[in-house]
C-alpha positions in Angstrom: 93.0 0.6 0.9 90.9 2.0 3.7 92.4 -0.2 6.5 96.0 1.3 5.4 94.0 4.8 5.7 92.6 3.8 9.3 96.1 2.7 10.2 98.1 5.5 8.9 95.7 8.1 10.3 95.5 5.9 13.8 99.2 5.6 13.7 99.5 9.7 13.7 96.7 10.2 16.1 99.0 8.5 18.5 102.1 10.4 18.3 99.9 13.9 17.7 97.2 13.5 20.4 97.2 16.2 23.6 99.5 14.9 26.0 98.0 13.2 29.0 94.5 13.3 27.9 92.3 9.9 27.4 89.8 10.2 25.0 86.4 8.9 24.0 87.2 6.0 21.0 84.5 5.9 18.2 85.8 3.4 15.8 88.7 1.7 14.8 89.8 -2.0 13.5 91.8 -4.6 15.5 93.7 -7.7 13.8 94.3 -11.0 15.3 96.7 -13.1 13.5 96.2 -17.2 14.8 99.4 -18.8 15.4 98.8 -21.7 18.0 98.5 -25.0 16.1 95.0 -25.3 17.4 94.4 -28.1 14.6 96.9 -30.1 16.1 95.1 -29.6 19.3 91.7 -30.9 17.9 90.4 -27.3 18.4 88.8 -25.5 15.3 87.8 -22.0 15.5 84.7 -20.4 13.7 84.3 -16.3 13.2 81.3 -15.4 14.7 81.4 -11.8 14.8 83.9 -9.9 12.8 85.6 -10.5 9.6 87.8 -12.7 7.9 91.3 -10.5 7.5 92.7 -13.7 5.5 92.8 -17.1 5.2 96.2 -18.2 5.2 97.8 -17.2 7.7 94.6 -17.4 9.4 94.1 -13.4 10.3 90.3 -12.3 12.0 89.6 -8.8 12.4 87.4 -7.2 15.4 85.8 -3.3 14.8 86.7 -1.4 17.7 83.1 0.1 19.3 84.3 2.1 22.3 87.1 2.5 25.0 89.1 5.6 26.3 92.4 6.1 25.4 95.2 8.5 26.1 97.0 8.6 22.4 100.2 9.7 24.2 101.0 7.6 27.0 98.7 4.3 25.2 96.5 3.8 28.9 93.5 3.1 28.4 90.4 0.4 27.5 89.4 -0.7 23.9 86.3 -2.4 23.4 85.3 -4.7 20.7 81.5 -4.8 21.5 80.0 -8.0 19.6 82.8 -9.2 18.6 83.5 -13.1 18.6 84.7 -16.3 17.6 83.9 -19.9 18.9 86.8 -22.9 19.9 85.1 -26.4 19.0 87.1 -29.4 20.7 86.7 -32.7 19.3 86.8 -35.1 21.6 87.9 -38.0 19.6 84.5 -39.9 18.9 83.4 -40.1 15.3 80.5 -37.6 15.5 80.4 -34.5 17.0 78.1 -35.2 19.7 80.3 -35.0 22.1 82.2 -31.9 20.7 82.5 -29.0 22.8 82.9 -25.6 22.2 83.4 -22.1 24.1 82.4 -18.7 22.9 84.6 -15.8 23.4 83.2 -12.5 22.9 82.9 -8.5 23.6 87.2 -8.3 23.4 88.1 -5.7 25.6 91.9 -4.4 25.8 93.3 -3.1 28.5 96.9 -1.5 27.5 97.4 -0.6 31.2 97.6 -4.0 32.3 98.5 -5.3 29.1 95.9 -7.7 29.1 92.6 -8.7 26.9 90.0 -10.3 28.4 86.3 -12.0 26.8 83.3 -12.6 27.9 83.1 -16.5 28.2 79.9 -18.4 27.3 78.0 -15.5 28.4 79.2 -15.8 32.0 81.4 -13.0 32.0 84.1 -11.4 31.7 87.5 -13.5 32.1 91.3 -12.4 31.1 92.1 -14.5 28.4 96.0 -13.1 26.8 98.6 -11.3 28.1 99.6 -8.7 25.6 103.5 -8.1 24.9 103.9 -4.1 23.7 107.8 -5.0 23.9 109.9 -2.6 21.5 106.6 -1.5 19.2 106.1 1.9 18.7 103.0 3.5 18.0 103.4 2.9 14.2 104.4 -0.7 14.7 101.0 -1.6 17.3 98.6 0.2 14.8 100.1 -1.7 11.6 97.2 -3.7 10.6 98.7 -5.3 7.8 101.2 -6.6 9.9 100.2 -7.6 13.5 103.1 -7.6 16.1 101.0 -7.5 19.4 101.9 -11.1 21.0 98.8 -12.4 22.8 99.8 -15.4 25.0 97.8 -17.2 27.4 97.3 -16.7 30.8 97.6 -19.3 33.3 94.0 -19.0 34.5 92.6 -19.3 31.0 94.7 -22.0 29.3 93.8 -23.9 32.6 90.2 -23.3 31.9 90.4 -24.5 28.4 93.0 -27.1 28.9 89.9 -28.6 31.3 87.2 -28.0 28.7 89.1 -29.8 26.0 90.8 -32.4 27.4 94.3 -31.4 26.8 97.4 -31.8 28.9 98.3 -29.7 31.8 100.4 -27.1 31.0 99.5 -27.7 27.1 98.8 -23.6 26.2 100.5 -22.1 29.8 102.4 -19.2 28.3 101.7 -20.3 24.3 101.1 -18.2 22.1 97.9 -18.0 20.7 98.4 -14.9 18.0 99.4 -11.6 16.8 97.4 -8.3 16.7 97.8 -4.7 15.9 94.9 -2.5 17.1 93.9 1.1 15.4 91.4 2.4 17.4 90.0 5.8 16.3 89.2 8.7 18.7 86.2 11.0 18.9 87.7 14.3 19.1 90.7 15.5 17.2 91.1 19.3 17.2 91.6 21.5 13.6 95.2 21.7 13.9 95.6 17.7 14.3 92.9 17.3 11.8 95.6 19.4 8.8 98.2 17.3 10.3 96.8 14.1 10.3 95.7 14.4 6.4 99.5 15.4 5.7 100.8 12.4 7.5 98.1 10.2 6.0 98.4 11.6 2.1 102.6 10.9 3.2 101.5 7.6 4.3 99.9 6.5 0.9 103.0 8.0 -1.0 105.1 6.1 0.9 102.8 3.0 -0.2 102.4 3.5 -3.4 106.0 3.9 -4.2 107.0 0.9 -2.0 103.8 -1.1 -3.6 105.3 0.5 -7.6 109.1 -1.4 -6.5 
């Protein structure tokens, strides 16, 4: 129940925010939903930092720690401070000594450029997905239940880990790896929006309910 508050009340704070204003993000939630076959790949991911949406489909979620953002126009960072999750490539011996595995972490989301990028291994920051925003409104990106954000890689990344783990050349170019929403929560919201967002979100949960009672 609270992450269909966060998104409801995200979803309004987007289309009721001051116009042409980025501001300050405190909190928030952001959903990954794993699509690439990485099994099939020999590559096993492992939550490090965040928490484990579901199971099946395989959904991780991230807690947004900072960022600005304007809520009307959607430019803007989103940072997922200690967030993380490990790849582990098995490289076809019996034990796992030879194994290798890469750490993403710190996600940082950049709607400008449409792009999330990680810190790899500690070395840095390195753009990682593409992100596709194409025909999702505001209510549709913050939708945590349902993640519609396509995050496919980028060429300098899937050549990175197509290196790291052995695979073919050209094996994730332009795959997808996985579906997000993001509801990232600002720090200032004036009285007015305040009334309005507690009308939208008490009609959200109506709306819920009575879907949820059918």
């Amino acid at each position: 129940m609270k992450k269909i508050v966060i998104g409801v009340l995200a979803s309004a704070v987007f289309w009721l925010a001051s116009p042409a204003m980025a501001v300050p993000i405190v909190s928030g939630q952001t959903n990954v939903q794993v699509t690439a076959p990485l099994a099939d790949l020999g590559i096993t991911p492992a939550l490090l930092g965040g928490d484990l949406v579901s199971a099946d489909p395989l959904t991780l979620g991230f807690g947004v720690t900072g960022g600005d953002l304007d809520f009307t126009t959607l430019a803007g960072t989103i940072e997922h401070v200690g967030a993380s999750i490990s790849l582990t490539g098995d490289l076809g011996t019996v034990d796992t000594s030879d194994d290798v595995t890469v750490i993403l972490s710190d996600f940082l989301i950049n709607t400008t450029t449409a792009i999330l990028s990680a810190d790899v291994n500690g070395g840095g920051m390195v753009d990682i997905f593409s992100l596709d925003f194409t025909g999702l409104d505001a209510a549709a990106i913050t939708d945590l239940a349902n993640p519609q954000i396509s995050l496919t890689f980028l060429d300098a990344a899937s050549a990175l880990l197509e290196s790291t783990f052995q695979l073919a050349t050209g094996t994730l170019t332009g795959a997808q790896f996985g579906l997000a929403a993001t509801a990232p929560v600002p720090a200032v919201v004036s009285e007015p929006t305040i009334f309005s967002l507690l009308a939208a979100g008490m009609l959200g949960l109506v709306l819920y309910r009575s879907r949820s009672r059918t």
